[in-house]
N, C-alpha and C positions, 0 to 999 in steps of 0.2 A: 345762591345756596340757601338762604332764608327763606326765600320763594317756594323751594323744593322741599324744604322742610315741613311748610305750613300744608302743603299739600298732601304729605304724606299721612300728620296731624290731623286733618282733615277725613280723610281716608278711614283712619283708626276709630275716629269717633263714629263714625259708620256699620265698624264691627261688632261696638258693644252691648252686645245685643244679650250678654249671660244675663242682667241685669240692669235695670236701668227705670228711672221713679218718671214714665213721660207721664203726660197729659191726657185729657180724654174725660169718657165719662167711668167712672171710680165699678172696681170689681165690685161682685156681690158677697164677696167673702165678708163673713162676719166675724170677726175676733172677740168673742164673747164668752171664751173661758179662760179660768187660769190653769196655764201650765207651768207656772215656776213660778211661786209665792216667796221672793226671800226673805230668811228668818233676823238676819242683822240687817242689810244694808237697808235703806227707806230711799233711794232715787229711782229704784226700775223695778219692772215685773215684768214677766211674758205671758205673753195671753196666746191663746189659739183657738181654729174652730172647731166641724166635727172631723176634721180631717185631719191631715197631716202641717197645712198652713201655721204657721207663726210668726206673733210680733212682739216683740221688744219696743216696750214705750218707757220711754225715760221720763221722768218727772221733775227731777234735777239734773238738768246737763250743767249747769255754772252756779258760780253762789248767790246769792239774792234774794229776798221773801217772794218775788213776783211767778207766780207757777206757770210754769211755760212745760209743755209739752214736745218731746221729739220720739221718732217711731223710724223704726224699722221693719219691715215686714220679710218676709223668708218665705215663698214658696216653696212646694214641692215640686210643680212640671210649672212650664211656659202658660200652659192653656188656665190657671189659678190665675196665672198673675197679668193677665190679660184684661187691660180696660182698668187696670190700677193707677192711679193719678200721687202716689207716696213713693217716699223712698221706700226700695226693696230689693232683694235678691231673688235669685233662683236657686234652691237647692244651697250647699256649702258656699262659701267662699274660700276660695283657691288661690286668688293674689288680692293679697292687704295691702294697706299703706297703713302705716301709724303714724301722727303728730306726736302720742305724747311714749314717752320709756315702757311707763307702764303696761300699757299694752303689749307693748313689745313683751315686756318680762312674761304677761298671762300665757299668749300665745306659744313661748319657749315651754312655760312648762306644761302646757298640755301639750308638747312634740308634736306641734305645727311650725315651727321656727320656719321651714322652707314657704312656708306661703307668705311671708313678708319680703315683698320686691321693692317698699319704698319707704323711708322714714326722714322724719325732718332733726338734724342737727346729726347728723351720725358721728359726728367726734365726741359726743357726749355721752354714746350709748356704751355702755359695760358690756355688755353680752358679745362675745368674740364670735359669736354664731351669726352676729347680723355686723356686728362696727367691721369684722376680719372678713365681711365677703363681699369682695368686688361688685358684685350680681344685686344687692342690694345698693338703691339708687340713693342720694339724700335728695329731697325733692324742697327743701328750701321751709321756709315759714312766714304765716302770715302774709305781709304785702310783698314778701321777697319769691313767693311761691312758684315755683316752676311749673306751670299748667301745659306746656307743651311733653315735659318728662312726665306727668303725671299721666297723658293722654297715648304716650308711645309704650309706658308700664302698663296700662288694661288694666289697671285695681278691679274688683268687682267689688270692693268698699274701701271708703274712707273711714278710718276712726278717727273721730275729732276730740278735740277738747276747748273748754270756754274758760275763761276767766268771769266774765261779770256778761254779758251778754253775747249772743248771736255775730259770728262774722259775717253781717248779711253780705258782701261784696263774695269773699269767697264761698259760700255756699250758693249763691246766686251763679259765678260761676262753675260750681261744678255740677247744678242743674243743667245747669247751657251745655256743658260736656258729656250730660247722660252720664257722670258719674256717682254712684249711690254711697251716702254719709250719712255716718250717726254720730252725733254728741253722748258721750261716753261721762257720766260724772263721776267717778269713782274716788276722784279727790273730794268730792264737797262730802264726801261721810266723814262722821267724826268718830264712829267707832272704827277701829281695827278690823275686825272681822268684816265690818260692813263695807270698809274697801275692801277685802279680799273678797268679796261673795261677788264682786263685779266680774269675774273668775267665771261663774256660772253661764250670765251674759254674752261674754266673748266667747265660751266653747258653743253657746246654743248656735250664734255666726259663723264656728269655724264645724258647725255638725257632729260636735260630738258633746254635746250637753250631759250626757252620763257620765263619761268620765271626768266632765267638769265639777259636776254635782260629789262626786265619788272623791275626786279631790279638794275639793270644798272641804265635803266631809272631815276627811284627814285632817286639814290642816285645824280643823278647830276642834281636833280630840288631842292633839300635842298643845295649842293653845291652852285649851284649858286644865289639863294633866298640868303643864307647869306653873300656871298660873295656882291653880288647888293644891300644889308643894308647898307654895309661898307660906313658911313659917311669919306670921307678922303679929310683931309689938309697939307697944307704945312707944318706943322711943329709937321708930324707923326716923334714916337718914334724910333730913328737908333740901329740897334739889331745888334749883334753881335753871331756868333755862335762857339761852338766846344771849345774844348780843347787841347793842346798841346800832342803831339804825338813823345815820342823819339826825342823831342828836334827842332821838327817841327808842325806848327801849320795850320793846312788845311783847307785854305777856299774853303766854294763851289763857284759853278759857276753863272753867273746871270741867266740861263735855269735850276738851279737844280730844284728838289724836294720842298727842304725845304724853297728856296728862294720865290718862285713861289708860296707856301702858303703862307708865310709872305706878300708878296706882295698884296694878294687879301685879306689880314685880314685888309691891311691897314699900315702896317710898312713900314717901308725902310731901307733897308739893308746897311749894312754900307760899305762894300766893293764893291757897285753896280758901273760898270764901267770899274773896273780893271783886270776882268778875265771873260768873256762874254761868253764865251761856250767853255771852251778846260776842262769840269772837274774839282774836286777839285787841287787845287793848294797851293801848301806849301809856308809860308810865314815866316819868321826869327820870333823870339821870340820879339825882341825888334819891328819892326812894330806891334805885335798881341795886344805889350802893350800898343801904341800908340792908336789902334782901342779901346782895353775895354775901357781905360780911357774917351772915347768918347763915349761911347754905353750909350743908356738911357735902355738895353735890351740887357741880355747874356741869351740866351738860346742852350740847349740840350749843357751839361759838364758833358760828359762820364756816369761813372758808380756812381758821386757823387749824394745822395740822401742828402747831409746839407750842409749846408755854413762852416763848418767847417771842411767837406773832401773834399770842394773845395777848401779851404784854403790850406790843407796838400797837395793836388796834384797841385796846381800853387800857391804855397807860395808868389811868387813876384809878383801877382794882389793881394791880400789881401786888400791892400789898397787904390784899386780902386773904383770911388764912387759909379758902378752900383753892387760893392761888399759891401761895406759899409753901403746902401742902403736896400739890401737886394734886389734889383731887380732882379734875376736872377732864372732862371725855367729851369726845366730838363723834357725828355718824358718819364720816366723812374717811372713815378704815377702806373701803373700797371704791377708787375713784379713777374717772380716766386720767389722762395727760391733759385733758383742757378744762379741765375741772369739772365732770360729769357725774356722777353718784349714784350709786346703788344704792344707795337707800331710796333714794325718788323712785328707782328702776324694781327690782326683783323685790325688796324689801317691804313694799306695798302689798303684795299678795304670798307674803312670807311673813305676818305677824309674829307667830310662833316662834322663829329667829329674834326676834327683833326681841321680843321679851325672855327669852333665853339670854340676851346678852346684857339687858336691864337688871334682872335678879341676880348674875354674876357682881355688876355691878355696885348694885345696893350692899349685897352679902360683901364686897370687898375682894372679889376671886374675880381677877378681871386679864387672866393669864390666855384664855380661847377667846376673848369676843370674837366677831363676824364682823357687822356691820359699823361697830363702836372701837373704841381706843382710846387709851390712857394716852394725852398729851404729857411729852418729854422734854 
């Protein structure tokens, strides 16, 4: 049975031929203009030539100061991409694979959902349009990686994602399988917007970069309409974030993510000042407790969905007043059964949500969040 398996395996890697980064000597196509300059995000740009050709070069696929390069190229016919030695496609791509949520969410909402035939962890993923459809495979992660389901799906691309460097094993393998991938960084921005605009990106792969762009757009005219509401005073709510981690307690930075939203709902972060841009940074337990006892505002603690698993996993704030209170919110309002999260998933290229339910929050109206929640 194994036998006949590999054979068929074998077979398939033979057909895929929509797309596929071989060897040889490198096309003449020159990618030496831009066609898609993004205005927030800083890890990619698309370039193209006089033609219709284009590539997506990543600048940041993972976190790290070392500048590494990844590229996708995107013909128009077979006869462009002929003699190209990079990864690349032909035309659109028709069946995905996604590693990480995120992508999944971009792809939903530019209504391509049907072109995602494979993802890794599908008990994780929220979107009921891919975790509810049989026809979508889980094709596994990292070393546990299914290469024989990956090769019976046909992807015409992998979207990948890095943590700190290159999976050279896997991507070496799916060289060997003639299957074409790109490292997507859309986590290593630290603005909001700047992950959403990774949005543009994945439409130019899935062929419709205008109504990417058009969505783009939109979402950072509600971003900033509510953000430009934000009545703000002196004596906004000081928010405190995270939970202790192995006996260490990591604040972000004053350029994160989460800060950088709090800040345009109107908060103030209560560690602003002490760690400016070098990343989350671990701080002793006995400081963490000196911050909650000060916070008018503990948000996003872990995997606690009550004040009373926040209790059991930081026993010694229990009797802190923004615990006592009952002030304190987690993003963890939409989540699967095995503990997956929308906010990792559609939340990412849904900023404008996201700060819709911060400014609730800060103002004290926290009756509609979305993605957040008053712990009970």
């Amino acid at each position: 049975m194994k036998f006949s398996i590999k054979i068929a395996v074998i077979a398939l890697i033979g057909s895929l031929c929509v797309s596929c980064g071989g060897g040889g000597v490198s096309t003449k196509v020159s990618f030496d203009r831009s066609a898609y300059a993004p205005h927030y995000a800083t890890g990619y740009e698309i370039l193209g030539d006089e033609g219709e050709n284009r590539l997506i070069r990543v600048t940041r696929p993972w976190q790290g100061d070392a500048v590494v390069e990844q590229s996708l190229a995107i013909f128009a016919d077979k006869a462009s991409a002929r003699g190209y030695d990079g990864q690349y496609i032909v035309g659109s791509a028709e069946r995905v694979v996604c590693m990480s949520t995120s992508h999944i969410a971009m792809i939903e909402l530019l209504g391509r959902s049907e072109s995602i035939v494979g993802v890794s962890g599908k008990q994780y993923i929220m979107s009921e349009a891919i975790a509810g459809n049989p026809a979508v495979k889980d094709v596994g992660y990292d070393s546990s990686l299914d290469y024989e389901a990956l090769v019976v799906l046909r992807p015409d691309v992998v979207l990948l994602y890095g943590v700190s460097a290159e999976n050279t094993a896997l991507t070496a393998k799916l060289r060997e399988l003639r299957l074409p991938y790109l490292y997507l960084g859309d986590y290593t921005e630290q603005s909001p917007l700047g992950k959403a605009e990774w949005l543009v990106a994945v439409a130019e792969i899935m062929g419709c970069r205008s109504e990417g762009e058009q969505m783009f757009s939109e979402i950072v005219e509600r971003y900033n309409a509510v953000r430009d509401g934000v009545v703000r005073s002196g004596d906004s709510p000081k928010v405190m974030f995270n939970t202790p981690y192995q006996e260490v307690w990591y604040m972000p930075s004053d350029d994160s993510y989460m800060v950088q939203l709090l800040e345009d709902a109107g908060g103030t972060y209560i560690y602003k000042g002490k760690n400016q841009t070098a990343g989350s940074v671990g701080i002793s337990l006995e400081e963490a407790y000196m911050l909650v006892s000060d916070a008018d505002l503990w948000l996003n603690v872990g995997q606690c969905s009550s004040l009373a698993e926040l209790r059991q996993s930081a026993p010694h704030f229990a009797r802190c007043g923004v615990v006592v209170r009952g002030d304190v919110y987690n993003n963890n309002a939409r989540r699967t059964a095995s503990g997956g999260s929308d906010f990792w998933e559609s939340a990412i290229v849904r900023p404008d949500v996201v700060l819709e339910d911060l400014v609730k929050i800060v103002r004290g109206e926290d009756s509609t969040l979305y993605y957040h929640h008053r712990l009970k």
